[in-house]
C-alpha positions in Angstrom: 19.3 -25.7 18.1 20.7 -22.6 17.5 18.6 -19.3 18.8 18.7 -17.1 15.1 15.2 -15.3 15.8 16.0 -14.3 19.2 17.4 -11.2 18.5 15.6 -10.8 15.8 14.1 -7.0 14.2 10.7 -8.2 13.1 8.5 -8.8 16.2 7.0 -11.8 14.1 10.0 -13.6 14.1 10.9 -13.2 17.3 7.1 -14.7 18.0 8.8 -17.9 16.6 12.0 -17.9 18.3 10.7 -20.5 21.0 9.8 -23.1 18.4 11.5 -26.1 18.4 11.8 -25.9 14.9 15.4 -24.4 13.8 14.7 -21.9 11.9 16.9 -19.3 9.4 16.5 -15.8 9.3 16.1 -15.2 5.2 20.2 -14.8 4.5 22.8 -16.6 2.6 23.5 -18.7 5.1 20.0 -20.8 5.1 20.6 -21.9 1.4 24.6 -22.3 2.0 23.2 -24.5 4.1 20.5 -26.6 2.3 23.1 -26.9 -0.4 25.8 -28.3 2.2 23.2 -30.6 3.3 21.5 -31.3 -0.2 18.3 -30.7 1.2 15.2 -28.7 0.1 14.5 -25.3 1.6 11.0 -24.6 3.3 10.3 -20.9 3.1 7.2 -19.9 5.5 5.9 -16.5 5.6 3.6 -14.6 7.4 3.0 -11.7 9.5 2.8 -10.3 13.0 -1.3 -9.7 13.0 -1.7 -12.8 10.6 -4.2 -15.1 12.7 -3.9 -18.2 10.6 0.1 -18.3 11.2 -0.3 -18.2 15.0 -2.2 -20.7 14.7 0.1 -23.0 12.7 2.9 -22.1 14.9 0.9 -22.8 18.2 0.0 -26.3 16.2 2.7 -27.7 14.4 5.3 -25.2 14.7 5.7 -25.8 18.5 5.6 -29.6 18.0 8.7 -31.3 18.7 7.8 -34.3 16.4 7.3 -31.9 13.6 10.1 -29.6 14.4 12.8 -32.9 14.1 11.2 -33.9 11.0 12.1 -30.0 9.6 15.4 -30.2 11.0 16.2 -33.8 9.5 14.8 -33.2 6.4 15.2 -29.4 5.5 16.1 -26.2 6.0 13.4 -24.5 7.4 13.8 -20.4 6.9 11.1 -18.0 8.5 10.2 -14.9 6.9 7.9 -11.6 7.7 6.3 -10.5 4.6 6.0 -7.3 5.4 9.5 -6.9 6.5 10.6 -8.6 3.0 7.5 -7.8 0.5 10.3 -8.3 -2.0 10.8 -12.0 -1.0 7.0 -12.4 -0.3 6.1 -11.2 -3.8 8.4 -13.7 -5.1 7.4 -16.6 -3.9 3.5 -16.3 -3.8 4.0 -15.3 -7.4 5.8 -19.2 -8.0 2.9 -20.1 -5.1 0.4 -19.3 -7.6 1.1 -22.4 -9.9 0.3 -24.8 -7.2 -2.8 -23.2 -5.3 -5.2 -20.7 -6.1 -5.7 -20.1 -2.7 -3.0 -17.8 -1.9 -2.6 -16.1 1.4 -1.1 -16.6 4.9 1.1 -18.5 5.9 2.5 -19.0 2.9 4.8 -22.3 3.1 6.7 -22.9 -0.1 9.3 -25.5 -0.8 12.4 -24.4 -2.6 14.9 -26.3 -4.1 18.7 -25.3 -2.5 19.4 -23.1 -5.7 15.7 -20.9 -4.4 13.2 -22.7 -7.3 9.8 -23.7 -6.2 8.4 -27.2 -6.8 5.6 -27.2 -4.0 3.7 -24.6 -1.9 0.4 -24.1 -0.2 -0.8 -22.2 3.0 -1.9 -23.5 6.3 -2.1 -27.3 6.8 -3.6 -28.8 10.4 -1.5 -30.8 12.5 -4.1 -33.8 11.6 -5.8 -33.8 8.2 -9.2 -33.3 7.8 -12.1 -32.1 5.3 -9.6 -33.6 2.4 -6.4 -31.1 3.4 -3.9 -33.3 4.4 -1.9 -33.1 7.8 1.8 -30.8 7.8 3.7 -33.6 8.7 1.7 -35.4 5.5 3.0 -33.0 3.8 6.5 -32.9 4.9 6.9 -37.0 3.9 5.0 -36.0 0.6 7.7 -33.5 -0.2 10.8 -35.5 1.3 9.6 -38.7 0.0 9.3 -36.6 -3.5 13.2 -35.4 -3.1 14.7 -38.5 -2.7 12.6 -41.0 -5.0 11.8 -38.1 -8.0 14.5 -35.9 -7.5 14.6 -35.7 -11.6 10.4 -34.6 -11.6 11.4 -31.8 -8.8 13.6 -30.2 -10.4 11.8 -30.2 -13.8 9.1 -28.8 -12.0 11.2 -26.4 -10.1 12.7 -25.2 -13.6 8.8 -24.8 -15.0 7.8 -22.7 -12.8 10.9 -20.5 -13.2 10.1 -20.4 -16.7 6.3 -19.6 -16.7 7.2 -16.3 -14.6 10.1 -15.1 -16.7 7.7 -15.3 -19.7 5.0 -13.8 -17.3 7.1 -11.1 -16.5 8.5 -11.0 -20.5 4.6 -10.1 -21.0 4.0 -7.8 -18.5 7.1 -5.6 -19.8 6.3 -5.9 -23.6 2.8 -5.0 -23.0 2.9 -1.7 -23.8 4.9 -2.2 -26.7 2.2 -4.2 -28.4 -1.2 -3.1 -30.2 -2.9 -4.4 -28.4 -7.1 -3.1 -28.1 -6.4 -2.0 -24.3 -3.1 0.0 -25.1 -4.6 1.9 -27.7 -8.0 2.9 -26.4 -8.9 6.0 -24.9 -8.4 6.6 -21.7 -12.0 7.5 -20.8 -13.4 4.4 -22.4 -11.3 2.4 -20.5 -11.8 4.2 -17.3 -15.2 4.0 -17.4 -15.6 0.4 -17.9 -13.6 -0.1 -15.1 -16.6 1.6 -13.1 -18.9 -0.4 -14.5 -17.2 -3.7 -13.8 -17.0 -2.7 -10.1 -20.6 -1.6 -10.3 -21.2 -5.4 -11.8 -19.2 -6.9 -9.0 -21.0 -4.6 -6.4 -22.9 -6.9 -3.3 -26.2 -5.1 -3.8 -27.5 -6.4 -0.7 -24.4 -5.8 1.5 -22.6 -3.0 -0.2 -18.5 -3.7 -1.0 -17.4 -5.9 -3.3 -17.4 -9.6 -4.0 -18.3 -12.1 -1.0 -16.8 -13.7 1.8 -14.3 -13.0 2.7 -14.7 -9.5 2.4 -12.1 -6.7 2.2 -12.6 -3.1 2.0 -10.2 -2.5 -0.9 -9.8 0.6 -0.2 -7.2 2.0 -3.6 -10.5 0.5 -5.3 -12.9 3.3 -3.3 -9.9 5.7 -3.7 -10.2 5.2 -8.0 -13.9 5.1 -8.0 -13.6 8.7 -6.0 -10.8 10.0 -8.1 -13.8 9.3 -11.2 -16.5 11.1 -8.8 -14.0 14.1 -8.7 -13.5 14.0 -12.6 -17.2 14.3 -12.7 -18.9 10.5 -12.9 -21.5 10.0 -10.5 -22.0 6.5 -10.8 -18.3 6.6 -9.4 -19.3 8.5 -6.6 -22.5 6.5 -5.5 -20.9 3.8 -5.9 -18.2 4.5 -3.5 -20.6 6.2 -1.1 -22.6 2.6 -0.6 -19.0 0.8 -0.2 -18.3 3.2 2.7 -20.9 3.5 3.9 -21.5 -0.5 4.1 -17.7 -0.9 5.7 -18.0 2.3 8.7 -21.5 0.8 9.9 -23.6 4.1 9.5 -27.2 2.5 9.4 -26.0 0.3 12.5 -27.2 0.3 15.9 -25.2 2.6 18.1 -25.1 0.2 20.8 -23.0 -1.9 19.3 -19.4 -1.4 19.9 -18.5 -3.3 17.1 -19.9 -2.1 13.7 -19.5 -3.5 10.5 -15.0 -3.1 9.8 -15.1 -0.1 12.2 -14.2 -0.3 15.6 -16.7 2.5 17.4 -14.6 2.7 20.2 -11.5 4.1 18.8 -12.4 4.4 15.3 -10.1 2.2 13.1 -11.0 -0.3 10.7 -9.7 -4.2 10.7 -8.5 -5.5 8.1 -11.7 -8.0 6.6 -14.6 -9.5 7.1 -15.3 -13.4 7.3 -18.9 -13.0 6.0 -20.6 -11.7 3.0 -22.3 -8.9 5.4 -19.4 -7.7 7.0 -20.1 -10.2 10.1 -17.2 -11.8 12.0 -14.1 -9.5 11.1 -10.7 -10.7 11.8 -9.8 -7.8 14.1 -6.1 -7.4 13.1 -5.6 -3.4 12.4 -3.4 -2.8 9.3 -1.4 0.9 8.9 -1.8 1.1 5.3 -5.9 0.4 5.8 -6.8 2.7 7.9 -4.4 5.4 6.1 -6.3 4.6 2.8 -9.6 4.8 4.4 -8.8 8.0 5.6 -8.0 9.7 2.4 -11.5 7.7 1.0 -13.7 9.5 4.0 -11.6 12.7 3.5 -13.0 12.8 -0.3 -16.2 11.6 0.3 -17.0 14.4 2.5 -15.3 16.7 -0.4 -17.1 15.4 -2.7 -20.5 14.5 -1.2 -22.4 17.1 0.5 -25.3 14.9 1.5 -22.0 12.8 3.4 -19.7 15.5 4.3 -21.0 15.1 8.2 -21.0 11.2 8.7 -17.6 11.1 6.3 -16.6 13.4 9.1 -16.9 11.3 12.3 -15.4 8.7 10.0 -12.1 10.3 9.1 -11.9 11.5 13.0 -12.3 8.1 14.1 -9.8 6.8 12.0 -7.0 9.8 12.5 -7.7 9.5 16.2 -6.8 5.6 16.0 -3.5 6.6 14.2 -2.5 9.1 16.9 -3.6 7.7 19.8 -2.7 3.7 19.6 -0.2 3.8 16.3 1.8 6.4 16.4 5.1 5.7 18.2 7.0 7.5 21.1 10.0 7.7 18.8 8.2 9.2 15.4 6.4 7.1 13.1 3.2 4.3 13.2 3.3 1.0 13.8 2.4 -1.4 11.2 -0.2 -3.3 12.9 -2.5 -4.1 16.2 -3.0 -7.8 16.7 -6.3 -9.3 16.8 -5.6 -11.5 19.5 -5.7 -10.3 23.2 -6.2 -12.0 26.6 -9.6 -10.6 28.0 -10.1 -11.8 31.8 -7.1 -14.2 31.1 -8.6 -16.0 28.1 -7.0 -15.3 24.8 -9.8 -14.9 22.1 -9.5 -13.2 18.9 -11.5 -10.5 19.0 -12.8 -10.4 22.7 -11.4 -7.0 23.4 -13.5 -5.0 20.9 -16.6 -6.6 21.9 -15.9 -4.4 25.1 -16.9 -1.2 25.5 -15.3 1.7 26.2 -15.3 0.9 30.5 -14.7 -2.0 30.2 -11.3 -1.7 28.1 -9.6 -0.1 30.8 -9.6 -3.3 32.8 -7.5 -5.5 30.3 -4.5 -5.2 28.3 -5.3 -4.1 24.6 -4.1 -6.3 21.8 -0.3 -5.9 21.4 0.9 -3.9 18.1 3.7 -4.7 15.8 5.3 -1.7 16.2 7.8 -1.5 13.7 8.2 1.1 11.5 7.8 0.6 7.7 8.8 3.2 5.5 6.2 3.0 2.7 3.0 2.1 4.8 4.4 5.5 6.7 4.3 7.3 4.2 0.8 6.3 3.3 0.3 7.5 7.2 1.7 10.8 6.6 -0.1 11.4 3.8 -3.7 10.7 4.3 -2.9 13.0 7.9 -2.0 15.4 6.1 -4.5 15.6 3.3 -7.5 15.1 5.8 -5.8 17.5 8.7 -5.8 19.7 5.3 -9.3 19.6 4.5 -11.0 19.5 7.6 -8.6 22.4 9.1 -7.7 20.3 11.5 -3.9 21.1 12.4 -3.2 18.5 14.9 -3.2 15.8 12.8 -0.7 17.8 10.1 1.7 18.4 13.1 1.3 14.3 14.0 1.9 13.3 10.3 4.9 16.0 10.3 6.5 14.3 13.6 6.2 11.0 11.5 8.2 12.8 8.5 10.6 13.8 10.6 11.2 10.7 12.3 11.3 8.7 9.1 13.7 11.8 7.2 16.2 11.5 10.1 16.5 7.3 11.1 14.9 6.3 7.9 17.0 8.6 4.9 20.6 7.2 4.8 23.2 10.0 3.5 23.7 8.1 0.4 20.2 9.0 -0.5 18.8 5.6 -0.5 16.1 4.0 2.5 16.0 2.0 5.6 12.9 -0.5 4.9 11.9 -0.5 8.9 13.1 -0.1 12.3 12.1 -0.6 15.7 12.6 1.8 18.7 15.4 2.9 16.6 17.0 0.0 15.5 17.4 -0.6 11.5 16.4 -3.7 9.8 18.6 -4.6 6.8 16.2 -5.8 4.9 16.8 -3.6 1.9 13.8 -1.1 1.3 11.5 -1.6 -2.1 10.0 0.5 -5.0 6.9 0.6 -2.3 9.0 2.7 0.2 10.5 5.4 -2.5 7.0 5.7 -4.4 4.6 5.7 -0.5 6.9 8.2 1.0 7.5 10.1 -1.9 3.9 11.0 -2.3 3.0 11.3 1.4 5.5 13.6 1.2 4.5 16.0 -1.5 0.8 15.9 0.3 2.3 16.7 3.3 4.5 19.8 1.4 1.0 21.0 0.1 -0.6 20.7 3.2 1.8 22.2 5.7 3.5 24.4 3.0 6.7 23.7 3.7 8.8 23.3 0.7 11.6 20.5 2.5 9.5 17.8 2.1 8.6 18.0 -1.4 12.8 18.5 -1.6 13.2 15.4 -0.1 10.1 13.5 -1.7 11.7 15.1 -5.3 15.2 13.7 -4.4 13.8 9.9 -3.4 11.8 9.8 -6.9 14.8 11.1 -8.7 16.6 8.3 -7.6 14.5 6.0 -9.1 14.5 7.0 -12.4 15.8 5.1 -14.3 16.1 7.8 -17.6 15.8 11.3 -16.5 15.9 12.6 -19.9 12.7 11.2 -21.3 11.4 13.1 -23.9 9.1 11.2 -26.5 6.4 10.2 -24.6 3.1 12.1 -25.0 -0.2 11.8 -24.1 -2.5 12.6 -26.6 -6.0 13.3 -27.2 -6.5 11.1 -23.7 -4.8 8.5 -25.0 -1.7 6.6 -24.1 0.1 6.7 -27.4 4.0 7.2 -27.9 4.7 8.5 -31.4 8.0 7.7 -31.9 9.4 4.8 -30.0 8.3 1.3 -28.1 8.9 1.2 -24.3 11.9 -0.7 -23.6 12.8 -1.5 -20.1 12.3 -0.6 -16.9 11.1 3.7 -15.9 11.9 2.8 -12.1 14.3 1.0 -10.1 14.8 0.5 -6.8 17.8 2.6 -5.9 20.5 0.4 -4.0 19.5 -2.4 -5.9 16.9 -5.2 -5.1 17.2 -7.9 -2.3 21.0 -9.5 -2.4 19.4 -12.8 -1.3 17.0 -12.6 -4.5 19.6 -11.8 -6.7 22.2 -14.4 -5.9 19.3 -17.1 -6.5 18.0 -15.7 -9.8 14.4 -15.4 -8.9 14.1 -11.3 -8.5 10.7 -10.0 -9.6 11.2 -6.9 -11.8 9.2 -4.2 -10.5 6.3 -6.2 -9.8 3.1 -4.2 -10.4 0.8 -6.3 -8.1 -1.8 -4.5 -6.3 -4.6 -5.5 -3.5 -4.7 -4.0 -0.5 -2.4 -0.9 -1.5 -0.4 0.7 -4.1 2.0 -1.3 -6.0 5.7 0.9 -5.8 5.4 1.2 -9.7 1.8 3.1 -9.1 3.0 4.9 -5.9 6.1 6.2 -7.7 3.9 7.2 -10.6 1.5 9.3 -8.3 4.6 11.1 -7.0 5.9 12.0 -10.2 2.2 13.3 -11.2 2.3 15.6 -8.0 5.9 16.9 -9.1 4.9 17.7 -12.5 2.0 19.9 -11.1 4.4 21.6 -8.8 8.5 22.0 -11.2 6.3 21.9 -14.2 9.0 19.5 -15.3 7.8 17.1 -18.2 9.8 14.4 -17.6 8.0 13.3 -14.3 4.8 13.5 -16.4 6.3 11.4 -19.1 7.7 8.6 -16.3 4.3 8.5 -14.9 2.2 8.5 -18.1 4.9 5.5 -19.1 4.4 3.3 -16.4 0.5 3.7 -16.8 0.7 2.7 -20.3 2.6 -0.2 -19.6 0.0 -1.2 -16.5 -3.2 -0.2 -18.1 -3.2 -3.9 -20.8 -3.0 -5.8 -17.0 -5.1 -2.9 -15.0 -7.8 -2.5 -17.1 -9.4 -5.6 -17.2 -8.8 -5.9 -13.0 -10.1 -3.0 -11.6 -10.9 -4.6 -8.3 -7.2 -5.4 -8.4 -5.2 -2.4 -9.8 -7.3 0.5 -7.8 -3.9 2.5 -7.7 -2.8 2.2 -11.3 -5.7 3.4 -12.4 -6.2 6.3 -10.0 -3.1 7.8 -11.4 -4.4 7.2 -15.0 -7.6 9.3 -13.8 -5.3 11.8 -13.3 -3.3 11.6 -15.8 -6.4 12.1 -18.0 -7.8 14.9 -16.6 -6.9 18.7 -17.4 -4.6 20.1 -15.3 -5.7 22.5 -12.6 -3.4 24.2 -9.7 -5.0 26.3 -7.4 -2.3 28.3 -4.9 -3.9 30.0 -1.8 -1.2 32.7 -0.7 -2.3 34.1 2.6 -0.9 34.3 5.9 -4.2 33.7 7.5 -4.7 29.8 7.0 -8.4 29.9 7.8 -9.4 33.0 5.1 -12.6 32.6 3.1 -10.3 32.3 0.0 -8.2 29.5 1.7 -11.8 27.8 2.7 -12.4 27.3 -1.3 -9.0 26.1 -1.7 -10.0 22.9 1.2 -12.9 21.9 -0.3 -11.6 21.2 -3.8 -10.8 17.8 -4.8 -10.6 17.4 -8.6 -8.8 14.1 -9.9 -5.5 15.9 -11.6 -5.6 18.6 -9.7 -3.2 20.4 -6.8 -4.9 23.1 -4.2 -2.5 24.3 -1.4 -2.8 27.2 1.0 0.3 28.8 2.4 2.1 32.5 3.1 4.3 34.4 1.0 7.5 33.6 3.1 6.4 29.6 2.5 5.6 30.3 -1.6 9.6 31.8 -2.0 10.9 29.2 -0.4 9.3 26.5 -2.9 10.3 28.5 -5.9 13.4 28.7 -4.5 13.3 25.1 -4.4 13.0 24.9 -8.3 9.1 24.8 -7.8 7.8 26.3 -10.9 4.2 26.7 -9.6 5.2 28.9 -6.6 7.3 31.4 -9.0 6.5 35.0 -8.1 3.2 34.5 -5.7 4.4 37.2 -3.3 1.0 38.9 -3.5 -1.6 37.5 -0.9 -4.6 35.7 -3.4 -5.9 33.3 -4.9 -3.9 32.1 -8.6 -5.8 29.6 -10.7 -3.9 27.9 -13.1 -4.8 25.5 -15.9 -1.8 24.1 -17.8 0.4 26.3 -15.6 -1.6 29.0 -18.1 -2.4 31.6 -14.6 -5.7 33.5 -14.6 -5.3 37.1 -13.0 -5.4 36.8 -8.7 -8.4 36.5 -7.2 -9.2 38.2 -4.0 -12.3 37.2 -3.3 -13.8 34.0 -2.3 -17.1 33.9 -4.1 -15.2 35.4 -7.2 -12.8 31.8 -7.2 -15.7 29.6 -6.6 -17.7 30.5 -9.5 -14.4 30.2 -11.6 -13.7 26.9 -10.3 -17.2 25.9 -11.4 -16.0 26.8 -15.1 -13.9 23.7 -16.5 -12.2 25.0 -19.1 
């Protein structure tokens, strides 16, 4: 059996490397070799933190019975999602037409030529409760290759079909008048509201039942309405946090609700209905989301501002302390597995407190470095180290910038997807990684106020337009309407070209808009170019971003607890445009005070000095153009009011939307 995951990048891999099973690497080679062989191809995908495929590879994956009946029968490749979220998306999207209970592990069976004719998720070694056995399964599916090879591949080729007309839908949508396209924004936006208050757990707070997930882009779109002025929005969101950090818990418990009180970060769900039994895996892009979420609740909230607070300490002390990495940048994820007293139990370890911790080993982290879920990192440390005045956690999320600008930024422009104590995957990077760091970025300009991030954020979204010259799209009225022309084809691309595996099979998504735990790379991208507009005053980001959200907003709409991102951006897209630039070289001035406490969905407030506003105009940042005079400018529209000097003066002006 040859060793293929031994040296492999992805931590999760390498997890598998001891199975007896011989497993591929995603390549060429594995499908090369299915074909050789005329055998079908069984694509299993999880995660490093993922309980359910540790499980499955401590059962059946480590079985030697099992592991010949892979090797005789297939060509068994092993995948880590969040290494390849291009592959992933892929494949649970042809997943989806044989189980609607997608998650992971995700094992699909492939035809050699990459088309899907069976998948499900985790199968026991022995069947029980009416799910069959994985070596069942395996005879089901061999059995199925040799006697109906015809009915497999007609199957294979349906499902190929369905999503090329699935994604023939998704891209015409805008193009169609259809009710959603051509409402107003506001309507639309506020039904979204009230379908998340109608899917609200009354009892529990959150959303839905078990299991239970914070969503947190959801939260972030319900506070982006609170900031436009909806207080529905806002109480809404406040119960949802509040329900998820454990506030009216006992303060004996070290475990409370998603929120680990010891440390501070959240895991990643909750087993029950009332946030009971989490499974204690600790996700990047979580606990950056939640951060922002706290950060604006306490903006926005004054009756929260202290308990959002603790919150958003807890959580940026979690990202500095156990995720950030000695080379620059956070790691992905912190098991939820650990060996407590030499027992390994999920979640043993954070029923501990505080003491008692230092006696064991903490769960191990996956600690490689992916550039999108960074650059959600970098950004919420940035916007909360901005607001709460606390520079520490601006310098951490700078080091992470650095880090990722110097390993991650090839000289071609284009991105490394992760690395690992300085080692580059080649996995090739995804719209998720231009559009995440891109925006973190731009926070992180307008919250350090230096101008070389948003020149480096402005040069990773230019290269994923796709038309630079867009000029016909408007947005009138707060509507999404174009005037003159249908949308045809695609705003963003992913610069260097999508995965070479994908392509060479045939079974590429296009941009997939998908959302759920975070931002899709179409939404991502589209907050980006909504920051740059505020800042070059350049129309054409507006116009990429107001396109994209007009060709989401037929699927978004009617899934808000699904499409939280999209429609954050089309909350700001719909609101008047306010920038509010602090120039002072005293960071802490009453003026600069007003400045942190703002948080208006479509709006931009920065703080920095004279020498720091030159350098952005020099940039080509239209915003910063001539502040060389210490005070406040408050523009609407890039239309400037005269300087304010004085603190109370700016307040009372900001409480007149005009």
């Amino acid at each position: 059996m040859a060793d293929r995951l031994v040296d492999a990048l992805s931590p999760y891999l390498r997890s598998h490397a001891a199975n007896p099973v011989d497993w591929f690497p995603w390549s060429d080679e594995a499908f090369a070799e299915a074909r050789r062989r005329d055998v079908p191809v069984l694509v299993s995908i999880g995660y490093s933190t993922c309980h359910w495929c540790h499980v499955m590879s401590r059962e059946s994956f480590s079985d030697p019975v099992i592991a010949a009946r892979l090797k005789l029968g297939f060509v068994a490749i092993k995948v880590d999602r969040e290494e390849h979220p291009d592959v992933d998306a892929s494949f649970l999207a042809a997943a989806g037409a044989f189980t609607g209970n997608l998650g992971w592990p995700l094992n699909v069976f492939v035809t050699p030529e990459g088309r899907t004719f069976f998948a499900g998720t985790y199968w026991p070694p022995t069947a029980v409760g009416g799910l069959p056995s994985f070596g069942q399964v395996l005879d089901a599916v061999a059995d199925a290759w040799t006697a109906r090879r015809a009915e497999v591949e007609q199957t294979a080729g349906a499902v190929v079909d369905a999503l090329r007309q699935s994604a023939d839908r998704l891209s015409t949508s805008a193009a169609d008048s259809t009710p959603v396209a051509e409402s107003p924004v506001a309507e639309l936006l506020a039904a979204a509201v009230d379908a998340l208050a109608a899917y609200e757990d009354g009892e529990f707070g959150g959303f839905g039942g078990a299991p239970k997930f914070p969503v947190a882009p959801v939260l972030l779109f319900l506070l982006e309405r609170a900031a436009a002025g909806d207080r529905a929005a806002l109480e809404l969101a406040a119960r949802a946090l509040s329900a998820i950090s454990g506030q009216d818990q006992p303060r004996e418990r070290s475990v409370a609700a998603l929120r680990d009180r010891v440390d501070g970060g959240f895991f990643r769900y909750a087993t029950k209905r009332d946030w009971g039994d989490p499974h204690y895996e600790r996700m990047l892009y979580d606990n950056a989301q939640l951060l922002v979420a706290f950060t604006r609740l306490a903006q926005l909230d004054p009756d929260a501002r202290q308990t959002a607070r603790d919150v958003a300490e807890g959580i940026s002390a979690f990202l500095i302390e156990v995720m950030q990495q000695p080379e620059g940048g956070f790691a992905s994820a912190q098991d939820s597995e650990s060996a407590v007293d030499g027992v390994r139990v999920e979640g043993a370890y954070f029923a501990l407190d505080a003491g008692a911790r230092g006696a064991q080993d903490p769960p191990s982290l996956d600690a490689k470095v992916l550039t999108g879920w960074n650059g959600l990192a970098i950004g919420a440390l940035a916007t909360a180290g901005f607001v709460f005045s606390r520079d520490p956690w601006i310098t951490a999320a700078r080091w992470a910038a650095d880090a990722l600008i110097e390993r991650h930024l090839r000289v071609d422009g284009t991105l490394v997807r992760t690395s690992l104590a300085g080692r580059m995957s080649e996995a090739h990077a995804t719209l998720e990684d231009y559009g995440m760091l891109a925006s973190g970025l731009l926070d992180l300009a307008a919250a350090s106020g230096e101008a070389r991030y948003a020149v480096v954020a402005r040069s990773l979204v230019d290269r994923s337009l796709v038309d630079q010259t867009l000029v016909d799209q408007t947005f009138v009225d707060q509507t999404f309407v174009d005037k003159t022309r249908a949308f045809e084809g695609e705003t963003f691309v992913v610069p260097g070209g999508a995965d070479p595996v994908l392509l060479s099979l045939g079974i590429a998504l296009e941009n997939d808009p998908s959302e759920g735990a975070y931002p899709s790379g179409l939404s991502s991208l589209a907050r980006a170019c909504t920051s740059l507009y505020l800042t070059t005053g350049h129309l054409r980001y507006r116009q990429a971003a107001e396109r994209v959200i007009h060709q989401l907003m037929p699927v978004a709409a009617p899934r808000p607890v699904s499409f939280g991102a999209t429609l954050a951006v089309a909350s700001a897209l719909a609101q008047p445009i306010e920038q509010l630039v602090i120039v002072s070289d005293d960071p802490h001035s009453p003026l600069a005070a007003v400045a942190r406490s703002l948080f208006r969905s479509g709006a931009i407030s920065t703080v920095l000095t004279p020498a720091q506003a030159a350098a952005f105009a020099d940039a080509g940042f239209e915003l910063f153009e001539g502040r060389k005079k210490e005070a406040a400018y408050l523009c609407r529209s890039f239309v400037c009011r005269m300087p304010f000097d004085d603190a109370s003066e700016l307040a009372e002006a900001l409480g007149q939307r005009g």
